[in-house]
N, C-alpha and C positions, 0 to 999 in steps of 0.2 A: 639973613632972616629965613626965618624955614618955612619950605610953603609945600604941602605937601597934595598929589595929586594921588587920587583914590580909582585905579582903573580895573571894569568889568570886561573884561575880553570878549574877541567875537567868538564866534560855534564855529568849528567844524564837523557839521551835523551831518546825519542819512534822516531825507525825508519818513516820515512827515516828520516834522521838528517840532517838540516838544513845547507846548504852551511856556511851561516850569523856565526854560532857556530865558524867556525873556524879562522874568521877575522874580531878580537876586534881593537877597534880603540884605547879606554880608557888607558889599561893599558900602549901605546908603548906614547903616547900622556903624559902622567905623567911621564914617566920613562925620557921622551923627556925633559921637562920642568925641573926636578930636575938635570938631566946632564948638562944645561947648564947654570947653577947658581953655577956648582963645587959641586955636591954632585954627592958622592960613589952610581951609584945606576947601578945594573941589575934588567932582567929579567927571570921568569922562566915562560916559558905559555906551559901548560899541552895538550891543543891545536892546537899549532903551526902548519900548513900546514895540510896536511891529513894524517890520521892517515896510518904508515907503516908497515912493515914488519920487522923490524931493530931492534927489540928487544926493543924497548925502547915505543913503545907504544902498548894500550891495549886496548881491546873492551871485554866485558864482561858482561852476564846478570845481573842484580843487584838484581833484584825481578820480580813484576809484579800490574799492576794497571787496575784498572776496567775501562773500557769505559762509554763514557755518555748512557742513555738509559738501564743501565745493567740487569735492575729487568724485561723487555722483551726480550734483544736478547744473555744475559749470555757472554758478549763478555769482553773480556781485551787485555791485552797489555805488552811485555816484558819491563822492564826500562833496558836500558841499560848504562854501563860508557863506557864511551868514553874521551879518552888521555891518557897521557903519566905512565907509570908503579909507582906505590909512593914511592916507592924505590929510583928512579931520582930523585926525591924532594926531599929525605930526605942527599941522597947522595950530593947533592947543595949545600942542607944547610949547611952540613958539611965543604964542600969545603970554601965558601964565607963569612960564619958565619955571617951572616946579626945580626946588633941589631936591626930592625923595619922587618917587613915584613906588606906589604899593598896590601890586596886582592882587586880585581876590580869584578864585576858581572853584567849582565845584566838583562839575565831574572828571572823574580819573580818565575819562576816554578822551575829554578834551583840552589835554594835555597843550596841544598847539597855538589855540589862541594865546595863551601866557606866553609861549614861548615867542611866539610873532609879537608882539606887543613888548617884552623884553628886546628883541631884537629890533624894531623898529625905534626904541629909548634910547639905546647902546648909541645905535647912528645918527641921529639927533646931536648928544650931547654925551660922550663917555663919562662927563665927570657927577651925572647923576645918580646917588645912591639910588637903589633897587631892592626894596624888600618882598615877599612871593610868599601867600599865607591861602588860607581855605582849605575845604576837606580834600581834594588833591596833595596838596604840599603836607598835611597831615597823613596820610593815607601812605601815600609813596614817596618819603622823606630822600630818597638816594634814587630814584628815578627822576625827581625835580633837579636835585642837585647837579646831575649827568643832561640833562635837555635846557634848562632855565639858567639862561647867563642871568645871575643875578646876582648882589652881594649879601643877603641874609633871606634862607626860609623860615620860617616861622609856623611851625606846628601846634595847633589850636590846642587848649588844654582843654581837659573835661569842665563844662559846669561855669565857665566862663561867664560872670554878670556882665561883661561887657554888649552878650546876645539880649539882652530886658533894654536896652540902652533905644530910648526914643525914635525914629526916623526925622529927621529936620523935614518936614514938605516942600521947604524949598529947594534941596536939591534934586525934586523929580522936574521934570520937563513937559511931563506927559502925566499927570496922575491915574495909576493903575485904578482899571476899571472895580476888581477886586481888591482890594488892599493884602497885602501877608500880617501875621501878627503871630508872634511868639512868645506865649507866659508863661512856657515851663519848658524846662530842659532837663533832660536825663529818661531813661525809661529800667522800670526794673528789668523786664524779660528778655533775654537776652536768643531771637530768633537765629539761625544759623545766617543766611542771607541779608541778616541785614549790619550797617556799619555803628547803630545809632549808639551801642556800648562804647565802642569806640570813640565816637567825637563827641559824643554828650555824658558821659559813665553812666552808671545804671542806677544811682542816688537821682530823687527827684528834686528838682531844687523849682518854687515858681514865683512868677515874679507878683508883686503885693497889687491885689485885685484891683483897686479904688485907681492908682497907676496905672492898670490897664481901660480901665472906662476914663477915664483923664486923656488919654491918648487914644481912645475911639473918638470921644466925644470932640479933641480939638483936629482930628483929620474931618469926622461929620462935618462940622462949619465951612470946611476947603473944599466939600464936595466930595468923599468920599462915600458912596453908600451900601457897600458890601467889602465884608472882613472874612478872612480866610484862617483860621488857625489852623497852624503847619507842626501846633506841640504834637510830638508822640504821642501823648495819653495825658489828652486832655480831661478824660474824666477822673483824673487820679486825684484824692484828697477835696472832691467835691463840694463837699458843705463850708470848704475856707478859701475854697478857690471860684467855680466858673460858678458856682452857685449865687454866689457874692457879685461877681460882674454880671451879669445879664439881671436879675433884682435891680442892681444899680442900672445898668443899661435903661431897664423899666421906669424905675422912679424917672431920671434925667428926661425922660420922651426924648431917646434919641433913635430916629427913625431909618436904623440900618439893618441890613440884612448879617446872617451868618453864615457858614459853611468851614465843612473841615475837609485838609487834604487827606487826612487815611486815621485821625489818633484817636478815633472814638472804640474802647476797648470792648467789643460784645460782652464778656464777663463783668463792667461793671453797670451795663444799662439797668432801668431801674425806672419805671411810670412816671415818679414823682421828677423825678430827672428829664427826662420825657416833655412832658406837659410843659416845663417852665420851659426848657429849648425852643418848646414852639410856641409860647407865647411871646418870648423875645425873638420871633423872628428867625430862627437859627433851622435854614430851610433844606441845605442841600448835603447832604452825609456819606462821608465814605466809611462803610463799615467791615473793612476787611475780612476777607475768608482766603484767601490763598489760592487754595485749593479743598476740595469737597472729599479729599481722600484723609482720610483721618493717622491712616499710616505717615501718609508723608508729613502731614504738620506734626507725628511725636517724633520722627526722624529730626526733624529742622529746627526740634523744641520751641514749635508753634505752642504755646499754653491752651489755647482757646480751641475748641474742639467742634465739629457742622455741628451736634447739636446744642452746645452754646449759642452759635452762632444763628441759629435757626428762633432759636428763644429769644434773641434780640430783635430780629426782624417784626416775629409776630407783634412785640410789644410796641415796636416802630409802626406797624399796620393798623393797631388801635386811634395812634392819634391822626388826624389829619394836618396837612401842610408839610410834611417829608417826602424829600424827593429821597431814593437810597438808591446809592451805586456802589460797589466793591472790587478791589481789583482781584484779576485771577491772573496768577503770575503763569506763565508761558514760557518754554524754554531752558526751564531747568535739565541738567543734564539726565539722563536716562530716562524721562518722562517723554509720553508721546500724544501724538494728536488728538488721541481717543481721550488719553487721561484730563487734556485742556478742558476739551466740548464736554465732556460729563461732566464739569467745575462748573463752565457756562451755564448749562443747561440745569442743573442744580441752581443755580441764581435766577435764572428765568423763572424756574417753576414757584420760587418765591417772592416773585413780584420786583424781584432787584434786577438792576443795570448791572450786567455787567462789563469791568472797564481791562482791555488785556492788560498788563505789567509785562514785559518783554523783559527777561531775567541777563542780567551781567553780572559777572564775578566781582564780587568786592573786594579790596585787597584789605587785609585786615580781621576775613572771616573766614570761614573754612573753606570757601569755595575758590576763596584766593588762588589764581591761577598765574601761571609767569610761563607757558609754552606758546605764548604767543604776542607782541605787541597787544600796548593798553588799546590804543585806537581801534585795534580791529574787535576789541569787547563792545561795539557802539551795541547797545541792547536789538535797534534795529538790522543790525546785521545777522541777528539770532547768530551764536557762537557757535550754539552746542545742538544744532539742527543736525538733524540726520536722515537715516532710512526711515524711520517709522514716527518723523517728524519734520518733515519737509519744509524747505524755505517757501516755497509755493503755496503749502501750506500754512503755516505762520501765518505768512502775506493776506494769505486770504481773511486771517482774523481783522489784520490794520481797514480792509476794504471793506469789510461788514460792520466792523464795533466802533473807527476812528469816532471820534463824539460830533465834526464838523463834516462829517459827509460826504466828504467832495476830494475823498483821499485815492488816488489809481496809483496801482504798480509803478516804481521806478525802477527797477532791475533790467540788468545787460547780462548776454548771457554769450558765453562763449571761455575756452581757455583764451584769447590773447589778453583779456584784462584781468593781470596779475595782481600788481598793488598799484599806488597810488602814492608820489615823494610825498613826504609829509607838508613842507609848505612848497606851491608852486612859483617860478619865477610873477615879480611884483612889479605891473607897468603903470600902476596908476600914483605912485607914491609924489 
């Protein structure tokens, strides 16, 4: 009998650790699609909500990693794990006896949890198939293959309908306080820095509106009462798409809130678009600007230009009930301290939040780098820091801008802490 087990691996992160770490779409979204075809399947995500007190999960130093700039300011960084104890993994598998287990992954820096969770399945039981898919295994197809004991990767296609495929509620544990949701995939423009050409293509493809208020409306009754859409460009094809869901959203009186992770395109805002966002609720916006230097977005073939983006804002200042924040990406190579805080300070002066984006090489894009292990691209480790762009500096952004406040320095400073093994010996297993 096939019963297959759907695993979200732990972090090997540099504080502060990313909200994003803890709510994977991927794994609940496959686990979703295989339960309702009649296949045996859980999940196990190492993950899951934030990490607690409860004995079952752990935060531990791993090692330690150099920061960019290192051979001037001698600075590094603890790697820490973060999730659930391996012991609960192993204790699972025992339980469920899965014959497949199918690891999910995101980031390319976090290469290791996969590989620890591979490894900890292998010693369990050899004779369990292993499949190893996500933007990782996509991304760097012959880097998984070389670190990932596994017997088949699996490289996402563009445009994939299996991404519109429901979340089952019952496999959370914990329901996100936010929910994720994704009705469209693909984006036309194709940014230098970014990967979304790549795992999404650049055809727009979304999923049939009335289906996505069907699947607001039956997480609302579970208790869900805020939705996050994570599509790239959500505002794309408007009048047959978000147009259509939040109307319905309205008609239905279903009493949730909205927010977008970053897909609201300033070139397509528009009043009347406007107005109905904030009448169904749709409170908190990321309207990205990058950077305030208009050179470097036609370098990056950034489409969208400060004064587009400044015309979206104003038009956002008209209505009430928007919160607007933006991220300013930090750390691009040859950009420096000055060029950040002028970006900032530009969002300041227009009434916008600004949120730092700490820049990592994507593999896949132009900025694709291979002069260094993937792990040491952790965004937090600033890569591509320098003289006239200092770790210290950087740092200082995470302790002014971090969104929860309560973020201090974790850097060690000295040459003896070189690297860091990638997984350290395991005494709790």
């Amino acid at each position: 009998m096939q019963k297959i087990l759907i695993v979200n691996p732990p972090s090997f992160a540099v504080k502060p650790i990313n909200e994003v770490e803890y709510v994977y779409m991927a794994p609940y979204v496959l686990a979703s699609y295989l339960k309702r075809r009649g296949i045996d399947v859980q999940i196990f995500d190492f993950v899951e909500g934030r990490p607690s007190t409860n004995g079952h999960d752990n935060s531990r130093i791993e090692g330690v990693l150099r920061c960019g700039n290192f051979n001037s300011e001698l600075i590094s960084k603890h790697v820490y794990y973060i999730g659930k104890k391996e012991r609960f993994y192993t204790d699972f598998l025992r339980a469920y006896k899965p014959t497949e287990v199918w690891i999910s992954n995101l980031f390319t820096y976090n290469w290791q949890g996969p590989r620890l969770v591979a490894q900890l399945t292998r010693e369990f039981n050899p004779l369990i198939n292993i499949k190893f898919g996500g933007a990782y295994a996509t991304l760097c197809p012959d880097h998984a293959r070389e670190h990932i004991d596994c017997d088949e990767i699996i490289e996402s296609k563009p445009q994939d309908p299996i991404k519109f495929e429901n979340i089952h509620i019952g496999f959370y544990k914990y329901i996100p306080q936010t929910f994720p949701i994704l009705t469209s995939i693909g984006c036309p423009f194709k940014c230098a820095w970014c990967a979304v050409p790549r795992l999404e293509g650049t055809e727009m493809i979304q999923k049939d509106p009335l289906a996505v208020v069907d699947d607001i409306e039956e997480k609302y009754y579970y208790g869900v009462k805020r939705f996050r859409f994570i599509d790239s460009n959500i505002l794309h094809n408007y009048e047959r798409h978000l147009k259509i869901i939040l109307t319905e959203v309205l008609k239905r009186k279903i009493k949730v809130s909205f927010c977008s992770y970053g897909g609201v395109n300033p070139l397509l805002v528009t009043p009347d678009k406007l107005e109905l966002m904030a009448e169904a609720r749709f409170q908190d916006v990321q309207l990205p600007l990058e950077s305030c230097n208009d050179e470097t977005l036609k370098q990056n073939n950034r489409p969208v230009t400060t004064n587009a983006w400044v015309k979206a804002v104003r038009q956002f200042k008209r209505i009430k009930g928007f919160s607007i924040s933006t991220y300013i990406l930090c750390g691009i190579p040859g950009q420096t301290i000055r060029d950040i805080y002028n970006s900032i300070n530009f969002a300041l002066e227009h009434g916008v939040d600004p949120v730092p984006l700490f820049f990592t090489p994507i593999p896949a894009t132009i900025y694709e780098d291979n002069t260094r292990k993937l792990e040491e691209y952790h965004p937090n480790l600033f890569p591509y820091a320098s003289n006239n762009m200092k770790v210290k500096d950087l740092e200082q952004l995470l302790v002014t801008y971090y969104k929860r406040g309560d973020y201090a320095p974790d850097y060690i400073q000295g040459e003896r802490y070189l690297s860091s093994p990638a997984i350290s010996e395991r005494t709790d297993i």
